[in-house]
N, C-alpha and C positions, 0 to 999 in steps of 0.2 A: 941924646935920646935916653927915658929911663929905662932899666933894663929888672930883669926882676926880683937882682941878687939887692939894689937898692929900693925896690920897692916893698921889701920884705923887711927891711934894714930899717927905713922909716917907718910902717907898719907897727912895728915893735917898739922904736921908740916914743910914739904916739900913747899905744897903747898903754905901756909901762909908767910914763912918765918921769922917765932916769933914764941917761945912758946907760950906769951902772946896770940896772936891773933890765934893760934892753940888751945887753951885750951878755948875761948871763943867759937870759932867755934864747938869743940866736946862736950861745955859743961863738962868740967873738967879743974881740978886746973891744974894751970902751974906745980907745982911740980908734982903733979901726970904724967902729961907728959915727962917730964924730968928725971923722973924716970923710966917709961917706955920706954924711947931711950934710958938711960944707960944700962937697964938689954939688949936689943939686941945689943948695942955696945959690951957689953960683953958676950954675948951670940956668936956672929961674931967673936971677935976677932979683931974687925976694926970698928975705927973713923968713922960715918953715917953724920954725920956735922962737920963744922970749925965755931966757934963762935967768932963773929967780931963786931962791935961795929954798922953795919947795920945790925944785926941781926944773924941768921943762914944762912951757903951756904953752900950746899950739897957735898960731897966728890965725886970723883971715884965711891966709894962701895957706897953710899948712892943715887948716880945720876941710879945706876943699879936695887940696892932695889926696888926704885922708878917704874920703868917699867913694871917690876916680879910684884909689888904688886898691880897697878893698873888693871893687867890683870887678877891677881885673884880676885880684887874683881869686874870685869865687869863680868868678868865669872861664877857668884856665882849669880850675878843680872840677868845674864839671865837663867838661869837655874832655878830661883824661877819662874820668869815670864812665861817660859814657862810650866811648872807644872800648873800654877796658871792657865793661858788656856786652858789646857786640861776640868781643873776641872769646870772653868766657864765660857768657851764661849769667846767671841771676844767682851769683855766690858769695863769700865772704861771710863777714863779721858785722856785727852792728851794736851799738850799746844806745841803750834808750834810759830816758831820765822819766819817769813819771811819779807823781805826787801821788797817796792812797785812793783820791777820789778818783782816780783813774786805774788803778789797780786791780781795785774792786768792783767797779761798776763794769768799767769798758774792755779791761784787756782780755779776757780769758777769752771770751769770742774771735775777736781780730787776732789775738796770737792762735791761737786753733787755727783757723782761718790762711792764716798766711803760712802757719809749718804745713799745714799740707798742700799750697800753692807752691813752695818755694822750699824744697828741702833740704836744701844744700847751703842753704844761710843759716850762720850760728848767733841765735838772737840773745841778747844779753840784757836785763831789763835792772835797774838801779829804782829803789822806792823811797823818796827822802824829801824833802818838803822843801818849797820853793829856792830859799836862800841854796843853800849845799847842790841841787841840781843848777842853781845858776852859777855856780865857781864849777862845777863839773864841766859844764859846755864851755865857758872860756877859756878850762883848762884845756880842753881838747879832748877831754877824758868821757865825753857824750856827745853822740853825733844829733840829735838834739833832744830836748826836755818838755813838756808841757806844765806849767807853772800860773798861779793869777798873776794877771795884767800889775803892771809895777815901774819903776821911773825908767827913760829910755839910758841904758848904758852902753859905752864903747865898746865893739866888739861884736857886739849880739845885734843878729838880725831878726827882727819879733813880727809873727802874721797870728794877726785873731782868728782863732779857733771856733767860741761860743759864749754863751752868756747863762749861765744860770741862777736858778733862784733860791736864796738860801732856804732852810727849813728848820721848826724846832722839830727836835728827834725827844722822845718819850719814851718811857717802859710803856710797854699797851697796854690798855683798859685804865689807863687813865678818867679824868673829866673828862676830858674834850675829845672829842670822835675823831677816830681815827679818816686824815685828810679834810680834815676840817681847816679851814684858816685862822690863823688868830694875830692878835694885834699883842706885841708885847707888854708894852705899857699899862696891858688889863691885869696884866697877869703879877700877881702879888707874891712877894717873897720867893725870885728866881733862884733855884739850885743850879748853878751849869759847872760842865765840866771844858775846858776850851784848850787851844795850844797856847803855849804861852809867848810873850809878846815879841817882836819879832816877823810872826807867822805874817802873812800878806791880809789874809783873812782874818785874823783875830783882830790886827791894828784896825780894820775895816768895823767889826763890830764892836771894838771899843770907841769910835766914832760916835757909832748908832745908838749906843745908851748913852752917852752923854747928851748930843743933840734930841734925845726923845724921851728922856726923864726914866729910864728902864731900872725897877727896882731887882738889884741883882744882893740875895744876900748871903752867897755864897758861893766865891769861885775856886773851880780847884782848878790846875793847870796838870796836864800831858799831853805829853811829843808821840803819843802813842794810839793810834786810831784804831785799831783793834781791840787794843784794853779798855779805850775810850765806847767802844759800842757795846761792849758787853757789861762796864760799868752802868751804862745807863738801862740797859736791861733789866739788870739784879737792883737796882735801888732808886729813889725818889731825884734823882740829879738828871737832870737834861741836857742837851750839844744844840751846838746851831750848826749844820752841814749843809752841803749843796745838795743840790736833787739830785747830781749824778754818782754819787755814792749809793744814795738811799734805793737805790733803782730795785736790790734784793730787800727793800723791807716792805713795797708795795702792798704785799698782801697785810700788812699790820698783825701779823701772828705774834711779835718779838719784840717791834717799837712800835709807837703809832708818829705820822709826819704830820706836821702843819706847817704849811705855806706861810711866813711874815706878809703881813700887809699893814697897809695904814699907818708907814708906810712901808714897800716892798723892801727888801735888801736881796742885792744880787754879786754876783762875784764872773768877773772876766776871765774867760781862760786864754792865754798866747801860746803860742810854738813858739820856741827862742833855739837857736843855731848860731853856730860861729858865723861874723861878717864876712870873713874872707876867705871859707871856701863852702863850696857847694855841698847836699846829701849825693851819698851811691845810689847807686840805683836802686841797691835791698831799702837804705833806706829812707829812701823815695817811697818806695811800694810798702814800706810798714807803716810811714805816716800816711799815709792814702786810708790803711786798715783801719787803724784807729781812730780816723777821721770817720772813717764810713760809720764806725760801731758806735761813737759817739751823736752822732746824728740820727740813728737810728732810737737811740734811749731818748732825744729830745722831741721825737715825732712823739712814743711810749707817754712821755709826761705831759708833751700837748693836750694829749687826749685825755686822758686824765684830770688836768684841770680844768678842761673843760666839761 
């Protein structure tokens, strides 16, 4: 029967894909590991790896192991944590991954909102763009992240969030009236300013000028979405952003937005968390918040564009 000292043991070496770097990660000898994949390879009856000169790669039966085991042991994670609430209340620590557009649009609401539901959790919020919060959560180092939709990888358990629609961002008083829509491809001699490549979002709209003939004839690249808004404030350079950023430029006092159409561009958002254990209960009830707050700004721009 397995127990959870090997389920934790294959886990890792799954995960990892090296003894070596499994046996560092649990904190135990590569042999010791290798020994405990044998006794379940033979315990099975069936090969759990194929070992290759790039390391280990998971079999069939080992790709299946893998799923079974992650789930028992999220489901062992949640079930302490919930015990653990009963016994003490809606406490602790929590570390959250979110990307700018959620920063700025959605959090200050749900975090208000939840310190004063819950004042005895210590919330810890990380701002960093997609890639760097997805090594956060696998690290363990974020109890989960909100990130665009992107390839499925080991580890990470992902539930869609929402979908929104990107926008070109402008200094206001531009030509084009402020929430008006426009068609890229009309628009002559683009200035934008973007993240550089990489980003989940940028590869997304260096796609879209390719396939739609987008005359772009000058791009500058920053990691910095604060410098990036106020840039395009003070001069003739534009941004392509999602609507849940833009949520404080509504009134077009500072930028004015235009919705892409003709065709649309849109960008997926996911929850991404470690496979194999569960959220606490804080935070359970922080993703609830930011969930509410985000839904709430999506009904805001419903209406709006309609």
């Amino acid at each position: 029967m397995l127990n959870i000292k090997q389920i934790m043991a294959f886990v890792a070496i799954y995960e990892e894909g090296s003894f070596t770097k499994a046996a560092k990660r649990a904190n135990a000898t590569q042999s010791g590991l290798s020994m405990q994949n044998l006794h379940l390879e033979e315990q099975f009856g069936l090969a759990l790896f194929d070992r290759s000169p790039r390391g280990v790669v998971p079999t069939p039966a080992g790709r299946r192991l893998y799923q079974l085991s992650i789930d028992i042991l999220r489901r062992l994670d949640e079930a302490n944590a919930e015990i653990k609430a009963l016994a003490t209340g809606v406490s602790g620590e929590i570390r959250i991954g979110l990307m700018p557009t959620f920063t700025r649009g959605v959090l200050a609401p749900a975090l208000a909102n939840f310190m004063k539901e819950y004042p005895d959790v210590k919330v810890s919020v990380v701002e960093a763009y997609s890639a760097a919060l997805t090594d956060g959560v696998l690290a363990d180092a974020l109890d989960f992240a909100i990130v665009p939709r992107a390839p499925k990888r080991d580890g990470l358990r992902t539930r869609l969030l929402g979908t929104d629609r990107e926008l070109l961002v402008q200094r206001a008083g531009g030509a084009l009236a402020h929430l008006s829509p426009v068609r890229l491809a009309d628009q002559k001699k683009l200035k934008l300013i973007l993240p550089a490549r990489g980003n989940a979002r940028r590869d997304s709209f260096d796609n879209y000028v390719e396939l739609h003939n987008i005359d772009v004839v000058s791009l500058l690249e920053m990691d910095a979405m604060i410098a990036t808004l106020e840039f395009v404030a003070n001069s003739d350079y534009a941004t392509i952003l999602p609507e849940t950023i833009c949520y404080n430029d509504l009134s077009g006092a500072t930028r004015s937005l235009h919705v892409l159409v003709d065709p649309p561009l849109t960008v997926d958002y996911v929850i991404i968390e470690p496979a194999k254990s569960g959220l606490s209960t804080p935070a359970k009830l922080f993703l609830d918040t930011i969930e509410t707050s985000y839904h709430h700004l999506k009904e805001i721009w419903k209406a709006t564009h309609h």
